[in-house]
FIKOL-820122 format. One line per field, with one value per residue (C-alpha): chain; residue in three letters; x negated, y negated, z negated. Coordinates in Angstrom, 1 decimal, padded with zeros to 4 digits. Each point is the difference from the previous one (the first is absolute). Example, Ala and Ser with C-alpha at 12.3 -4.5 7.8 and 13.67 -1.06 7.14 Angstrom:
2
chain [A, A]
res [ALA, SER]
c1 [-012.3, -001.4]
c2 [004.5, -003.4]
c3 [-007.8, 000.7]
% end
This chain:
523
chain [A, A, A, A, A, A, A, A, A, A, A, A, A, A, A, A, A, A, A, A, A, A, A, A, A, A, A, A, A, A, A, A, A, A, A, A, A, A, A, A, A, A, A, A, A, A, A, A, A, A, A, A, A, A, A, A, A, A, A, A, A, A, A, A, A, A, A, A, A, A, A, A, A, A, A, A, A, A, A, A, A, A, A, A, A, A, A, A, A, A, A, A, A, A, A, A, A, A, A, A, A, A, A, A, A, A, A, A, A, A, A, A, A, A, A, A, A, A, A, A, A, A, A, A, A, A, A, A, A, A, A, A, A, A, A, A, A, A, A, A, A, A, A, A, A, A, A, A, A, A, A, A, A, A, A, A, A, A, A, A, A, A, A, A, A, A, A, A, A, A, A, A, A, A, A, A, A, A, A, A, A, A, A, A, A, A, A, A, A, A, A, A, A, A, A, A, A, A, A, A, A, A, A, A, A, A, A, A, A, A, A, A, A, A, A, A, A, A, A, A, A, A, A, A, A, A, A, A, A, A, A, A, A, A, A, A, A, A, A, A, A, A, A, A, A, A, A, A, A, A, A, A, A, A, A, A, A, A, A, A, A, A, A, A, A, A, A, A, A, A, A, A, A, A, A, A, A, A, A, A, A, A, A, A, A, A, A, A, A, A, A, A, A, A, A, A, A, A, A, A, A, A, A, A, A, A, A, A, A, A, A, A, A, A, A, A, A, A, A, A, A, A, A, A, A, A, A, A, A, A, A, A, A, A, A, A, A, A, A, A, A, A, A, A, A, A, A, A, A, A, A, A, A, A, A, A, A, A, A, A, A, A, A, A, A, A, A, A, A, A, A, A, A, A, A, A, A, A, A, A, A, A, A, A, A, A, A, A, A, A, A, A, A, A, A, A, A, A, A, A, A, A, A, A, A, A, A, A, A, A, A, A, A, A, A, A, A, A, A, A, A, A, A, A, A, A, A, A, A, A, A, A, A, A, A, A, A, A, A, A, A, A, A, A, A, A, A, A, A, A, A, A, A, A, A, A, A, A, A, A, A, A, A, A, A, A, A, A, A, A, A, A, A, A, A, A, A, A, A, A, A, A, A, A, A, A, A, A, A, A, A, A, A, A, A, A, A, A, A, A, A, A, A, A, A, A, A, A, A, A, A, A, A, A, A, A, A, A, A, A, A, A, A]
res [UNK, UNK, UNK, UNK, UNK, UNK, UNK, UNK, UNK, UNK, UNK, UNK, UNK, UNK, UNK, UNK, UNK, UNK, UNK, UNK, UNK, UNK, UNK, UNK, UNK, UNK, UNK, UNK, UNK, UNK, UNK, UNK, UNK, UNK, UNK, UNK, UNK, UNK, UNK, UNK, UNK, UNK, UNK, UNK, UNK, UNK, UNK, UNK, UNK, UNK, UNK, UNK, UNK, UNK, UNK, UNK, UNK, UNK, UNK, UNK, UNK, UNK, UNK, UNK, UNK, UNK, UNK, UNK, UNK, UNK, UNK, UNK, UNK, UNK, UNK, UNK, UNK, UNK, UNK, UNK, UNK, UNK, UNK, UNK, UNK, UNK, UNK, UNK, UNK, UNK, UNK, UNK, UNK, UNK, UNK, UNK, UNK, UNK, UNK, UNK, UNK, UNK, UNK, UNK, UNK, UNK, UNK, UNK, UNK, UNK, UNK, UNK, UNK, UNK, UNK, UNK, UNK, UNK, UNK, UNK, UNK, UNK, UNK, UNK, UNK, UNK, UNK, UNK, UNK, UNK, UNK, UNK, UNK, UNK, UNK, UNK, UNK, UNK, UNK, UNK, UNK, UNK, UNK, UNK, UNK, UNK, UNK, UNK, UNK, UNK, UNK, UNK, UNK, UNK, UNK, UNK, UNK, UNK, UNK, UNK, UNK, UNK, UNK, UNK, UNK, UNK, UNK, UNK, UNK, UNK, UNK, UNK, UNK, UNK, UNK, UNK, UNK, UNK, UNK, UNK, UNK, UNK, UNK, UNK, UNK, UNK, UNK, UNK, UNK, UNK, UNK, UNK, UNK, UNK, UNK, UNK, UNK, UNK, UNK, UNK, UNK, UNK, UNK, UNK, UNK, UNK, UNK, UNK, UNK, UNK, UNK, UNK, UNK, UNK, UNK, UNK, UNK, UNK, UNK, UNK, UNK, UNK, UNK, UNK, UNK, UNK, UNK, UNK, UNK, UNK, UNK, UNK, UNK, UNK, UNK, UNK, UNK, UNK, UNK, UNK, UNK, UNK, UNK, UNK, UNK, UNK, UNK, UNK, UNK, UNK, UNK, UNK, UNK, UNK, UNK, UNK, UNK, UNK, UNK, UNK, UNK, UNK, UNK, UNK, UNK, UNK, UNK, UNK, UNK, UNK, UNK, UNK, UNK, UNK, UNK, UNK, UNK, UNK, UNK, UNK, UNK, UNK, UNK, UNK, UNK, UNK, UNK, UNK, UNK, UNK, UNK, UNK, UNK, UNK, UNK, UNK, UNK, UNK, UNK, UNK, UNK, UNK, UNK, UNK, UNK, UNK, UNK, UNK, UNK, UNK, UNK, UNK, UNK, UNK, UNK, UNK, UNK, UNK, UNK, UNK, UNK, UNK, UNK, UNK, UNK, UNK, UNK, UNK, UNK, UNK, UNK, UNK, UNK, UNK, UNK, UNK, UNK, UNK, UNK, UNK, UNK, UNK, UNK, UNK, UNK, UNK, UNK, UNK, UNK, UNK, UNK, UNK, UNK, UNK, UNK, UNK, UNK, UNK, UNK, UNK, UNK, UNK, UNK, UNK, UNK, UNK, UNK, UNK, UNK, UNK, UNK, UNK, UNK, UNK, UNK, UNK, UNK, UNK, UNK, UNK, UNK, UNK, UNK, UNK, UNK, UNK, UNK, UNK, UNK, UNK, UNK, UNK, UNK, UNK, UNK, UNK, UNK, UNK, UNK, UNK, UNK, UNK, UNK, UNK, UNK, UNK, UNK, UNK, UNK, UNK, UNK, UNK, UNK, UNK, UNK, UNK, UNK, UNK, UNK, UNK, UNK, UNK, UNK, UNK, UNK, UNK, UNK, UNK, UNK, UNK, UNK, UNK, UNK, UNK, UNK, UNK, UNK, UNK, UNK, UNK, UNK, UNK, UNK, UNK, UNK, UNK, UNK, UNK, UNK, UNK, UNK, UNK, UNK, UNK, UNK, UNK, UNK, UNK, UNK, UNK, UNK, UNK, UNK, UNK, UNK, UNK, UNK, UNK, UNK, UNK, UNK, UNK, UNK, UNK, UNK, UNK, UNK, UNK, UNK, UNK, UNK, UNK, UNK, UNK, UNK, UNK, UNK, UNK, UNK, UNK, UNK, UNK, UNK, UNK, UNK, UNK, UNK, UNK, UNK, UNK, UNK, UNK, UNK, UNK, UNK, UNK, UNK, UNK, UNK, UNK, UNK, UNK, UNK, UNK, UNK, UNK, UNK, UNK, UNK, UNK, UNK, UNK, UNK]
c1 [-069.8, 001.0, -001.3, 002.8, -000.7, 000.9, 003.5, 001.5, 000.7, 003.1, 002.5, -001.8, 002.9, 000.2, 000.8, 002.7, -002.0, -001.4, 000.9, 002.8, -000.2, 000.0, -001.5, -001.9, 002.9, 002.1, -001.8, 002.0, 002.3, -000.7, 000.0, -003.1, -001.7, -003.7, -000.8, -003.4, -002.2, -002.6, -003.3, -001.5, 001.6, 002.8, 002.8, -001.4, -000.3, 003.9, 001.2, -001.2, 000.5, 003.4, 000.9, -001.8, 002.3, 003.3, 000.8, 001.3, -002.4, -000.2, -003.5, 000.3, -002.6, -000.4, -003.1, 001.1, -001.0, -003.2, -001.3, 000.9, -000.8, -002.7, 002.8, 002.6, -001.6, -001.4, 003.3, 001.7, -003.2, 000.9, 002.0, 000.5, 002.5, 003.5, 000.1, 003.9, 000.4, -002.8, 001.2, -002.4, 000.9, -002.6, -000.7, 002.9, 001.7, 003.9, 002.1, 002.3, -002.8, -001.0, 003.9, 000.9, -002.7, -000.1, -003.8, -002.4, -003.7, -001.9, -003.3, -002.0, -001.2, 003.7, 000.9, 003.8, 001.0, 001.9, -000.2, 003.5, -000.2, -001.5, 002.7, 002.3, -001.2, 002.1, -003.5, -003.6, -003.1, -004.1, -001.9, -001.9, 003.4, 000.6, -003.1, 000.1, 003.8, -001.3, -003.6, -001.0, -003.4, -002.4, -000.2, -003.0, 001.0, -002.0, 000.7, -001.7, -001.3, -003.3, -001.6, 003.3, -001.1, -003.4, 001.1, 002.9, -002.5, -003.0, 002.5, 001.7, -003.8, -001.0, 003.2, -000.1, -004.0, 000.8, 002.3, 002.9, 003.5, 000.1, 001.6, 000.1, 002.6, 001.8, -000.9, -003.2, 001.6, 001.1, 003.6, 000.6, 002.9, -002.5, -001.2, 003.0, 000.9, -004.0, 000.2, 000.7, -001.2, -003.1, -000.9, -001.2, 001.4, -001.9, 002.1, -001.3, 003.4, 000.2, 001.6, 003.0, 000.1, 000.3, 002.6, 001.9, 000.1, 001.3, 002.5, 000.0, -002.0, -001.8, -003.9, -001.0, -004.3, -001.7, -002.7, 000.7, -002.8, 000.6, -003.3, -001.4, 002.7, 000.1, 001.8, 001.7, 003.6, 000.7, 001.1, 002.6, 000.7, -000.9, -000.9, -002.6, 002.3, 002.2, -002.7, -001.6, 003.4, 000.5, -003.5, 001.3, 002.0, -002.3, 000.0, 003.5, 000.9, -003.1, -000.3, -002.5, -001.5, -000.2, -003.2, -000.5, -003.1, -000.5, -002.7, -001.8, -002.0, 001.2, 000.4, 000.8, 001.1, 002.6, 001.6, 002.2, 001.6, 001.0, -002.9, -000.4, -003.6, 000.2, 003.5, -001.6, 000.7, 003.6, 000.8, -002.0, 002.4, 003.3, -000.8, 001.1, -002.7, -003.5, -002.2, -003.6, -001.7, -002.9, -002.5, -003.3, -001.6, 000.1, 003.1, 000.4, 000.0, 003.5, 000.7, 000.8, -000.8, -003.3, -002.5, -003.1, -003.9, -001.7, -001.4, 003.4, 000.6, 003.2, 000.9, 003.2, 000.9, 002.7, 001.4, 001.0, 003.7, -000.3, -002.1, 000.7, -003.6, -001.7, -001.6, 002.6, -002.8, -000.4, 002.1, -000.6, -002.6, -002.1, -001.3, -001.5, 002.2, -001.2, -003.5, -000.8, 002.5, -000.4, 002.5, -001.1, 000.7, 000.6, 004.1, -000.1, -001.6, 002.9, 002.6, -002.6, -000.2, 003.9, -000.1, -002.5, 002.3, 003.1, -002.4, -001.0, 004.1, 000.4, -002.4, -002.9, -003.6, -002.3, -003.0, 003.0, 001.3, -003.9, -000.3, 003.0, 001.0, -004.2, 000.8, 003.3, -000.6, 002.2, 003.3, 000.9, 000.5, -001.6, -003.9, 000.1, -003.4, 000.9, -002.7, -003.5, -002.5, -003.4, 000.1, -004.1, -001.8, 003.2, 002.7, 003.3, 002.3, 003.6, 002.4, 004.3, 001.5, 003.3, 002.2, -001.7, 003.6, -000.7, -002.9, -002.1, -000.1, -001.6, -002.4, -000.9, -000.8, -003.1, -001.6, 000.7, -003.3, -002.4, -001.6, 001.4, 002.6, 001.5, 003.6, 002.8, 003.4, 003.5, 003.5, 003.6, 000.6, 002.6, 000.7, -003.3, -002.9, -002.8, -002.6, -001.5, -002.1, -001.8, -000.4, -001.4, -002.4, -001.0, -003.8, 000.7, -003.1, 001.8, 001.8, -001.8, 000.5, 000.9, -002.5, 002.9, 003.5, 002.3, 003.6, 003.3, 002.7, 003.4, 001.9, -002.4, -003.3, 001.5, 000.2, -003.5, -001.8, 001.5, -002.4, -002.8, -000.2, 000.3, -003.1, -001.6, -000.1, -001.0, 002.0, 000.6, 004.1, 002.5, -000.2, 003.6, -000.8, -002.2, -001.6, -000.2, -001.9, -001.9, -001.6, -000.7, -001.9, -002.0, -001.4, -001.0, -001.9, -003.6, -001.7, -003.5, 000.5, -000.9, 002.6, 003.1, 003.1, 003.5, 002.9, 003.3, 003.2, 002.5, 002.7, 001.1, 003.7, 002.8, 000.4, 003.1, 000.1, -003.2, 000.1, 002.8, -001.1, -003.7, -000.7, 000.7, -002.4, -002.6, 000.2, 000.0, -003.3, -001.6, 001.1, -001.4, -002.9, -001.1, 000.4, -001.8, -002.9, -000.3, -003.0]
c2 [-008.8, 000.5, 002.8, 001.7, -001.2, -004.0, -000.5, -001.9, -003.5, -001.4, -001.7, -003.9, -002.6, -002.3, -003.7, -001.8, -001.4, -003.9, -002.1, -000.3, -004.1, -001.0, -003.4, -001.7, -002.5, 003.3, 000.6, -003.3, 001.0, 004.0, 001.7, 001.8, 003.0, -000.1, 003.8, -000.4, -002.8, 001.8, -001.7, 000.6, -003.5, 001.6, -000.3, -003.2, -001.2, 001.1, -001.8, -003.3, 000.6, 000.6, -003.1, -002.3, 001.3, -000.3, 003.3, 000.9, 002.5, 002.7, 000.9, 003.3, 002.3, 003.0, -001.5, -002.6, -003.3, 000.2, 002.4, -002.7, -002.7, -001.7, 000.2, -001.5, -002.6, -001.0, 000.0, -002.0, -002.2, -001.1, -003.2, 000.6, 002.7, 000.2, 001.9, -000.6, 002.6, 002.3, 002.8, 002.6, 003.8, 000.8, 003.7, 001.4, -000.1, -000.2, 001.6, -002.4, -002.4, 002.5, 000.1, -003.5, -001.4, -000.4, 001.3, 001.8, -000.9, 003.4, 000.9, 002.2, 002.0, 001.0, 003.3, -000.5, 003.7, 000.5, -003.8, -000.4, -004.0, 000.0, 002.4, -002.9, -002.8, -001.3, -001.3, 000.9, -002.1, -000.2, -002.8, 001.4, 000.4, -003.8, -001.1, 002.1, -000.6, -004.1, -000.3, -000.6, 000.7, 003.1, 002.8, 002.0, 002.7, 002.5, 003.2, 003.4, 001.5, -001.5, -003.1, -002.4, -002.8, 000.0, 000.2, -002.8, -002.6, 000.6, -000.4, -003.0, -001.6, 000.5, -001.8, -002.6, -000.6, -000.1, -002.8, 001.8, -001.2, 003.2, 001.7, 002.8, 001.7, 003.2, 002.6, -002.4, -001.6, -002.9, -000.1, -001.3, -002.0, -002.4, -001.0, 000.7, -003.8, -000.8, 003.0, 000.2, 001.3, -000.8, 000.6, 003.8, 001.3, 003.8, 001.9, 003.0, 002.1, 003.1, 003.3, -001.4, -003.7, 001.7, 002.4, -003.0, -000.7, 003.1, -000.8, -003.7, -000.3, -003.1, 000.9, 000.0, -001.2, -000.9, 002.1, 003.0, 001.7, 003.2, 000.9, 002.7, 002.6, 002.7, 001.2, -003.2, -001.1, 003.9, -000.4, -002.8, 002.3, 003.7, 000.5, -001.0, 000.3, -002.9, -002.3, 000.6, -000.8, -003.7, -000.7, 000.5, -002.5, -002.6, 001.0, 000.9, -003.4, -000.3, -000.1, 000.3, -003.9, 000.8, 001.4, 003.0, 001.2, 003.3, 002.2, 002.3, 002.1, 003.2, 000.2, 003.2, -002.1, -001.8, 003.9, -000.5, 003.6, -000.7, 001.4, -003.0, -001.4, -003.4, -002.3, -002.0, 002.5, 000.6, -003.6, -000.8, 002.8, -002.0, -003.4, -002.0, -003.3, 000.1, 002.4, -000.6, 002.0, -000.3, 002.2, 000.4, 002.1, -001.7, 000.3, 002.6, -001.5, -001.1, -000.9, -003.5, -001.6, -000.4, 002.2, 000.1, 001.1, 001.8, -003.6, -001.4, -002.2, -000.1, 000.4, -001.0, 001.7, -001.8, -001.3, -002.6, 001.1, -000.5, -003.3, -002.4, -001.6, 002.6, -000.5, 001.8, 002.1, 002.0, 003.1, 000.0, -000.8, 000.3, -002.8, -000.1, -002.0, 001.1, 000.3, -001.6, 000.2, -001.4, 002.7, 003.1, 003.3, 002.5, -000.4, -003.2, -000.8, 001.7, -002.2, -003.1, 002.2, -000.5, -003.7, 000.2, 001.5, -002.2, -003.3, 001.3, 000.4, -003.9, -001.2, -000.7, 000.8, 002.9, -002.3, -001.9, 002.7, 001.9, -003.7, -000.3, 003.5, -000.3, -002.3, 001.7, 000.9, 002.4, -000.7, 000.1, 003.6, 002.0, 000.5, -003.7, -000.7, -002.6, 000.0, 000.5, 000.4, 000.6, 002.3, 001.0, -000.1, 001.4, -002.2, 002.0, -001.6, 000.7, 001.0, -000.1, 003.0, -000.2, 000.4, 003.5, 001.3, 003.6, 002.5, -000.2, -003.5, 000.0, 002.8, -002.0, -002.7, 001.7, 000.5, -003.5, -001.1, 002.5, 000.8, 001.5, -002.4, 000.1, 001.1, -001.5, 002.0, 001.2, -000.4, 001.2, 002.9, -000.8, 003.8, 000.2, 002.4, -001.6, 002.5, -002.7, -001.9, 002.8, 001.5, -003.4, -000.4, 003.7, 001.4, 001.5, -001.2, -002.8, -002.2, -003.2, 001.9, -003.1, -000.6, 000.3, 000.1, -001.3, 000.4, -002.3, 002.5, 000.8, 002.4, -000.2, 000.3, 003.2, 001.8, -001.9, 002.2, 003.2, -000.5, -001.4, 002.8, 002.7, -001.8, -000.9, -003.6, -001.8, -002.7, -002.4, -000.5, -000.1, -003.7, -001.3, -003.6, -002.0, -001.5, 003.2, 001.5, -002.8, -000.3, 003.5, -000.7, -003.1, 002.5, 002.3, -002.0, 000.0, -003.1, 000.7, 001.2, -002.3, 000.2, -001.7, 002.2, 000.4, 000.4, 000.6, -000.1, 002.3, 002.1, 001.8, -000.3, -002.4, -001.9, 000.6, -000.4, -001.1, -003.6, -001.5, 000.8, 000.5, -003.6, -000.5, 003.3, -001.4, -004.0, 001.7, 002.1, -003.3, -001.8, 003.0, 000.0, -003.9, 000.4, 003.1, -000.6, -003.5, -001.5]
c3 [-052.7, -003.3, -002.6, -001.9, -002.9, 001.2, -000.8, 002.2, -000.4, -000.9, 002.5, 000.1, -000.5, 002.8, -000.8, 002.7, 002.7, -000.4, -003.1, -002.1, 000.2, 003.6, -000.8, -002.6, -000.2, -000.7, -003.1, -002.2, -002.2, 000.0, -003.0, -000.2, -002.6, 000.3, -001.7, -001.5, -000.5, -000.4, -000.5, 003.2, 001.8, 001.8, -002.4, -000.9, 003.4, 001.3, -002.9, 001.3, 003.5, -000.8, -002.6, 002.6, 003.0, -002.7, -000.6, -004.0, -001.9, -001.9, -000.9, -001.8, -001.2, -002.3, -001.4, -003.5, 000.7, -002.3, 002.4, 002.7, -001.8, 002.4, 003.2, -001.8, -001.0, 003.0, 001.1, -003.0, 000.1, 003.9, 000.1, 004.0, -001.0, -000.3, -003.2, -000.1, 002.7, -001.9, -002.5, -001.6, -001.1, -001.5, -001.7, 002.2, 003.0, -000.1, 002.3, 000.5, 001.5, 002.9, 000.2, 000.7, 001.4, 004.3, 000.3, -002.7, 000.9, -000.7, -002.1, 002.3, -002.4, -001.4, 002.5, 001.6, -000.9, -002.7, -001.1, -001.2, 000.3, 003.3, 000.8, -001.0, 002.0, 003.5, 001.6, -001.1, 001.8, -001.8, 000.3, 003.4, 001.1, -000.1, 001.2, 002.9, 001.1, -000.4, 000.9, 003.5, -000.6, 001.8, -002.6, -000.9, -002.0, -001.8, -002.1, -001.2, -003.0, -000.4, 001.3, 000.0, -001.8, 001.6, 003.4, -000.6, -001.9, 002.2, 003.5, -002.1, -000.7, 003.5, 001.8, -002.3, 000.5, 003.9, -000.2, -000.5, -001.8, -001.9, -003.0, -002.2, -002.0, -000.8, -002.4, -000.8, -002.5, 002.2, 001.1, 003.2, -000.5, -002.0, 003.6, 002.4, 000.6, 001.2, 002.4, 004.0, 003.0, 000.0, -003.6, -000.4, -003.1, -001.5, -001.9, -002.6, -000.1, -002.6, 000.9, -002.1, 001.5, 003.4, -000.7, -001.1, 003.4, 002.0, 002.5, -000.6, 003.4, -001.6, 000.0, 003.6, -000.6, 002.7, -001.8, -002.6, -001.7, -001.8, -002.4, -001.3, -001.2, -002.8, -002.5, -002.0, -002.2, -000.3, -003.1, 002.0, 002.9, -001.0, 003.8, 002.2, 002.7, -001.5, -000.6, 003.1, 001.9, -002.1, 001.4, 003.5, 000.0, 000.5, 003.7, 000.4, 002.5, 001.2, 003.9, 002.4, -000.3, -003.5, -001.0, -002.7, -001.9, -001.2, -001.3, 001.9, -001.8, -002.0, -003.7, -002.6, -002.6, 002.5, -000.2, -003.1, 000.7, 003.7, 001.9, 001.4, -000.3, 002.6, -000.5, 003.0, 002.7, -001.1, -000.4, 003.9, 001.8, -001.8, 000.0, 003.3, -000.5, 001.7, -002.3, -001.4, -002.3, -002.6, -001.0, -001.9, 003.1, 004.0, 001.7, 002.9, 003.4, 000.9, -003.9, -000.5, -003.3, -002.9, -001.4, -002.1, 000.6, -002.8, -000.2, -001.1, 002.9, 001.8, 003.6, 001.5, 003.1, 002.4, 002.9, 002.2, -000.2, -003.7, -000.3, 002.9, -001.2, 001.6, 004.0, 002.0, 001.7, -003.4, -000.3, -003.8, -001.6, -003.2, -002.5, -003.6, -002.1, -003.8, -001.3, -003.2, -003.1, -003.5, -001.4, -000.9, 001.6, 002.8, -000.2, -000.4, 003.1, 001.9, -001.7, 001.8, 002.8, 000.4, -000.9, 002.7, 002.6, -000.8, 000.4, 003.3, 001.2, -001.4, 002.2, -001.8, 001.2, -000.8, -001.3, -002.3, -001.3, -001.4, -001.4, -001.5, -001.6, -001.4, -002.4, -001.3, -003.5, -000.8, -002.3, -003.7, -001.2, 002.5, -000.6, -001.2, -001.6, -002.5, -002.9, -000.4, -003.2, -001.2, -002.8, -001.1, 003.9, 001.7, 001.8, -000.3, 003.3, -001.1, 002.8, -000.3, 002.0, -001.7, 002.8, 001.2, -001.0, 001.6, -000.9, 004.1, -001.0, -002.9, 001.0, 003.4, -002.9, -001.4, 003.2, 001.4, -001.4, 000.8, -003.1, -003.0, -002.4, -003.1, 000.9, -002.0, 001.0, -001.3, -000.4, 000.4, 002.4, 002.8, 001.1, 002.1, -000.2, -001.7, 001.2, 002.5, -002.9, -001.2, 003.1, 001.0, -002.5, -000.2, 000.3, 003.8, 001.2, 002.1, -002.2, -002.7, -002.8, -003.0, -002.3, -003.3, 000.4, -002.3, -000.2, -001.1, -001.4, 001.9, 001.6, 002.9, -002.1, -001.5, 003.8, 000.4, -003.1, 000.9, 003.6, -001.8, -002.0, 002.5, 002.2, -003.3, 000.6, -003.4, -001.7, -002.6, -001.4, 001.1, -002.3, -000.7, 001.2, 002.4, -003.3, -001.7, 003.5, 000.6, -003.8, 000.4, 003.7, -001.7, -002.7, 002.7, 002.4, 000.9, -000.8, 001.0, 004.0, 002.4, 002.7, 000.2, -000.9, 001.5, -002.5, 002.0, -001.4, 002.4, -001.6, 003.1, -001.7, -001.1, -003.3, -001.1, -003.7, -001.3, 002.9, 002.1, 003.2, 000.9, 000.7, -003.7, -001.0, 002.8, -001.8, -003.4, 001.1, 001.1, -003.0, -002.2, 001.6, -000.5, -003.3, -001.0, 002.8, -000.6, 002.3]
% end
């Protein structure tokens, strides 16, 4: 249901169904605009694929080459490449390109509507698009707000420690196409797909995973789709072709901030009454009986409820059955043992064993950029441990941050506002009588930080900026600290917003942190 205040979302386009080249072999002598290379490996990425299969290229990009500097020459620098067939436009796209060329491989992050050279071009396809219309391999596919990169890398960890042939791409920074030709059947491949990567895909009929994973949701992009209806719908897709030997995993438990002005408080029941593949749910409290799927104990171990129609491993006498297949984690915190949890529950589908899978995903460590603990020092008798949250891009995120290590921390946060209510941080780290309350908070400036104060101020939460720079913050943070207490301290960097202007992307504002903080905290 929908409150009157939702508008309601646009008409979606809907791409022809498969792919525009019907054969790698069909690729050779196209002429082909990649739109964007962007420096997160996709651009980058379609441009080889591409010049290795024969096509001619444009490689066009608002963005001057300075800005692009590192991709181009890693392109230039490759003497595998045809660089006769390569052109660049950089600091502007032409319309004649989208014009002549036979297919126009797509940024996700540029929108369709309105896009006057999109509008142009005869055949548009994305690098998932390719992979998927040419890869053979089984697809695990995961999406959501929160908890994508997690779940992806710890699922990824886990197949490859059980033997597995595996890979891992998408909106990870790794484009698939960089490992299309080592793929097949047997060679799982887990895919992180954004809202945008996936609406890429609508009515293409190309993603059909053998397991899809939708994470937490609430509010995200709004200032991209200006509806949570939209954004919700993109995410859908990632079950659309699904059948029932497919298997999806949704969440089970209810949520206020998954609300976003729909009245809708739990995604996971809407998206278990349309999807058509065998459902399993996750939640942080047991399962009802009947309920396939994992859960937690106020312990933190996990539980995975299923049966023998599901895991053909299983004595044939059991119904379904219960096992414990998470206990101990390096990584800190409660949300991030549901994304394990998941990884959990997708090892268990593959095959491998309940005992393998609590030794396996207990030596996963976690991955760059979310609660990464990446320096430590001594400063007086206190060791200060240094944690990188960079890619908390949305306020619960960086909120669930500063209680992830169960005592007060020195919370790091700010950024550029996306059109989403920042009210979660300081309600987060508020004197309720519940939450960690931080021990200081300081504050990066932006857009977001601004919308940050204003609720800090109203719940008379103390602070220290907002500092124009990491260096300017961090200085400020040295001066400040305690060198006399005996316990070790947490310092955690999570914005809970984007980067846009001050960094690149926030794997460039997460490396810059780590860099900035080796060289003020030297050991």
């Amino acid at each position: 249901m929908s409150d009157a205040h939702e508008p309601l979302p646009p008409v979606p386009h809907f791409y022809p169904e498969g792919c525009f080249f019907k054969s790698l072999d069909d690729i050779r002598d196209k002429k082909v605009v990649v739109m964007g290379l962007w420096l997160n490996g996709g651009g980058e990425a379609s441009v080889r694929f591409l010049l290795n299969h024969g096509a001619y290229v444009i490689a066009t990009d608002m963005k001057s080459e300075s800005d692009l500097q590192t991709t181009v020459d890693s392109l230039n620098n490759d003497t595998s490449l045809d660089k006769s067939r390569l052109t660049y436009r950089l600091g502007e796209h032409r319309i004649e390109d989208f014009e002549e060329a036979d297919c126009v491989i797509k940024n996700p992050g540029v929108k369709y509507d309105g896009n006057k050279y999109l509008a142009a071009a005869k055949a548009i396809e994305t690098d998932i698009s390719l992979f998927l219309a040419f890869s053979k391999a089984p697809i695990i596919a995961v999406t959501g707000s929160k908890g994508k990169s997690s779940t992806v890398s710890a699922i990824y960890y886990g197949l490859k420690a059980s033997g597995f042939s595996a890979f891992l791409g998408g909106n990870i920074t790794v484009s698939p196409l960089t490992f299309l030709d080592q793929t097949d059947s047997t060679t799982p491949v887990v895919l992180e797909l954004s809202s945008w990567q996936l609406a890429d895909l609508r009515g293409r009929k190309l993603l059909k995973p053998k397991v899809s994973i939708i994470t937490k949701i609430i509010p995200d992009h709004q200032n991209f789709y200006h509806s949570m209806l939209a954004y919700v719908n993109d995410k859908k897709l990632i079950y659309a072709d699904q059948t029932k030997k497919d298997f999806a995993i949704f969440d089970f438990d209810s949520d206020p901030a998954a609300d976003g002005g729909t009245l809708i408080d739990n995604w996971g029941d809407i998206f278990a009454k349309e999807c058509k593949a065998t459902i399993l749910r996750y939640s942080k409290k047991q399962l009802p009986e009947g309920v396939l799927g994992v859960w937690q104990d106020k312990k933190g171990r996990g539980f995975a409820r299923l049966s023998t129609k599901i895991l053909d491993t299983l004595p044939q006498d059991y119904e379904k059955t219960t096992e414990t297949v998470l206990k101990d984690l390096i990584v800190p915190g409660k949300h991030m043992r549901s994304n394990v949890l998941n990884a959990a529950l997708v090892l268990r589908i593959m095959g491998v064993s309940p005992e393998r899978i609590i030794e396996v995903l207990g030596r996963w460590n976690g991955i760059e950029h979310r609660l990464e603990f990446f320096h430590e020092c001594k400063i007086g008798g206190t060791t200060y441990r240094f944690y990188n949250d960079s890619a908390a891009t949305v306020p619960e995120a960086a909120a669930e941050a500063t209680q992830a290590f169960g005592k007060p921390v020195i919370f790091l946060t700010g950024g550029t506002d996306k059109g989403l209510d920042l009210s979660p941080v300081a309600n987060g780290i508020s004197d309720n009588g519940k939450n960690i309350i931080p021990k200081a908070v300081y504050l990066l400036a932006g857009s977001a930080t601004d919308k940050m104060i204003s609720d800090f101020n109203a719940k008379k939460i103390a602070y220290k900026g907002p500092f124009n720079s990491l260096e300017e913050l961090l200085l400020a943070l040295k001066a400040d600290l305690d060198s006399k207490s005996s316990d070790t301290q947490i310092v955690v960097f999570s914005p809970g917003a984007t980067s846009f202007g001050m960094f690149k992307n926030e794997f460039d504002r997460g490396n810059q942190f780590k860099a900035c903080v080796k060289k003020i905290f030297a050991k």
